[in-house]
C-alpha positions as CSV (number, residue, x, y, z in Angstrom):
1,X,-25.3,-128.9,-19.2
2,X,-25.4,-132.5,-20.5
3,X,-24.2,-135.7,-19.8
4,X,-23.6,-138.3,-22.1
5,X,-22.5,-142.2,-20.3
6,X,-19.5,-143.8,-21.6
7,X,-20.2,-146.6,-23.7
8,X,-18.7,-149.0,-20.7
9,X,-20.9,-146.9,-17.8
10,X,-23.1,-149.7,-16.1
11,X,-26.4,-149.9,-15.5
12,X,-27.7,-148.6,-12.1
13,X,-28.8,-144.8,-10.5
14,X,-26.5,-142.2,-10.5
15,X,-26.6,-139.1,-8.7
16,X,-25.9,-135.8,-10.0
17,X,-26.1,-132.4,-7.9
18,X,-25.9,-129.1,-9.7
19,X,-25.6,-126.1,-7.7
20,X,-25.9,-122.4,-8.7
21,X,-24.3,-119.4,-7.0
22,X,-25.6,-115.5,-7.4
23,X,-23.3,-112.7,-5.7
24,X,-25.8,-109.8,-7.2
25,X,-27.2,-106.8,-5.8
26,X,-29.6,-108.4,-3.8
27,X,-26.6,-110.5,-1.7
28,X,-25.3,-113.9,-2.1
29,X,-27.7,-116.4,-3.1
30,X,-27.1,-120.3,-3.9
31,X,-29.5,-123.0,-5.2
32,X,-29.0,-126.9,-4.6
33,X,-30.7,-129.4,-6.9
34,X,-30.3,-132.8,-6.7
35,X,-31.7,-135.6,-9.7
36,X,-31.4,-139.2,-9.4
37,X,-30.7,-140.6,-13.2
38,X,-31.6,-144.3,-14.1
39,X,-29.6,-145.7,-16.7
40,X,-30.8,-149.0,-18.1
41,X,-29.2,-151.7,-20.3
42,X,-29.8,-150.5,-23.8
43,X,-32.8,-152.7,-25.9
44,X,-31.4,-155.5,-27.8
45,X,-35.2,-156.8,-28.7
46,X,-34.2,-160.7,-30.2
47,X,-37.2,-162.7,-32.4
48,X,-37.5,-166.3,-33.3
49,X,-40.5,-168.5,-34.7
50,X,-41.9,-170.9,-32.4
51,X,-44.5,-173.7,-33.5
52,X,-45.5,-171.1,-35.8
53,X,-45.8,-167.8,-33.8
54,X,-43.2,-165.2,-32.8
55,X,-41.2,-165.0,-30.1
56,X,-40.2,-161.6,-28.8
57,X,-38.2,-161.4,-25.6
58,X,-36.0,-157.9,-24.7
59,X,-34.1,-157.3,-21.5
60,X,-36.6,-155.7,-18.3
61,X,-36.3,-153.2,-15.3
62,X,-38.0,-154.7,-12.2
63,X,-41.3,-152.9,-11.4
64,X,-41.2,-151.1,-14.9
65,X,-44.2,-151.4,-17.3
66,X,-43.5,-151.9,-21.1
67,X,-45.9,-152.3,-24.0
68,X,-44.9,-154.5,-27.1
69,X,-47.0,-153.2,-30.2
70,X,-47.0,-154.4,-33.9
71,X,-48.0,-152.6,-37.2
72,X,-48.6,-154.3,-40.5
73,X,-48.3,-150.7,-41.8
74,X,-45.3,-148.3,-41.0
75,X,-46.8,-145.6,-43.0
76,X,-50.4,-145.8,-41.5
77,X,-48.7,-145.1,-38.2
78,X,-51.8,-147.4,-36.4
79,X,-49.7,-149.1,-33.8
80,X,-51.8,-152.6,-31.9
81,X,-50.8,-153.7,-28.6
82,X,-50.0,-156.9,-28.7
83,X,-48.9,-157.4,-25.1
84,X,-48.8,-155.3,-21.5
85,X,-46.4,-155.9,-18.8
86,X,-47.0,-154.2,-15.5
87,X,-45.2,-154.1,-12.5
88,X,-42.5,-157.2,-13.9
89,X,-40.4,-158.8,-11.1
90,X,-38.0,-160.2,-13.9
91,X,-35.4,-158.3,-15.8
92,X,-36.5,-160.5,-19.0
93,X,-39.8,-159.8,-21.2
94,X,-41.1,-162.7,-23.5
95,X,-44.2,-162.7,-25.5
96,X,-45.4,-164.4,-28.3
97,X,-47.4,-162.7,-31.7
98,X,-49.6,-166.3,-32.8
99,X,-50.9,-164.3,-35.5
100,X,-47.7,-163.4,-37.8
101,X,-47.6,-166.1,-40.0
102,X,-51.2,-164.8,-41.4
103,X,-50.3,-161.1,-41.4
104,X,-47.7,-160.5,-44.1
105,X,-45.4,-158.1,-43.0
106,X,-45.5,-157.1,-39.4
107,X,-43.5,-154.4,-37.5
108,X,-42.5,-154.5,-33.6
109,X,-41.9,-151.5,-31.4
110,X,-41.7,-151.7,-27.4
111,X,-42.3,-149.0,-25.3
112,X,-41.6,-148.3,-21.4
113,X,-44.0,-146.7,-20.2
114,X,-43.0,-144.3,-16.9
């Protein structure tokens, strides 16, 4: 089974309950279970120079933890952290990457870490 949110589905929790019935040999048998699901705004990560350095901001989960990394090299796969935000009590993340201007090319991934 599989659910897949419409496209206008809001974030929040949603609560989905899937139960299972049996009716073999051994007599009628049922099974409850019962998972929360979180759905969260999708990333829109937005950058801009400021006074020479990059400005990364993407939209947050309170109490979530996200890590911003950078690569100068996709191919190397060596991913940097740049930045760590634990436990945020905003639903905004900003950071800025001073050293960009000096690196070339630069790549930006953000995780969430759960």
């Amino acid at each position: 089974m599989s659910w897949t949110p419409a496209t206008t589905q809001t974030p929040g929790n949603y609560t989905a309950q899937f139960t299972a019935s049996d009716n073999a040999a051994c007599g009628p048998g049922q099974t409850t279970a019962q998972v929360v699901i979180q759905l969260v705004q999708p990333l829109a990560l937005s950058a801009q120079i400021q006074q020479g350095a990059l400005q990364l901001s993407f939209p947050s989960a309170a109490g979530e933890t996200y890590q911003v990394q950078y690569s100068d090299d996709l191919e190397s796969g060596n991913w940097q952290v740049l930045q760590e935000f634990t436990g945020l009590q905003t639903n905004r993340v900003t950071t800025l990457d001073p050293t960009v201007i000096s690196a070339g090319a630069r790549f930006y991934r953000v995780q969430w870490l759960r």
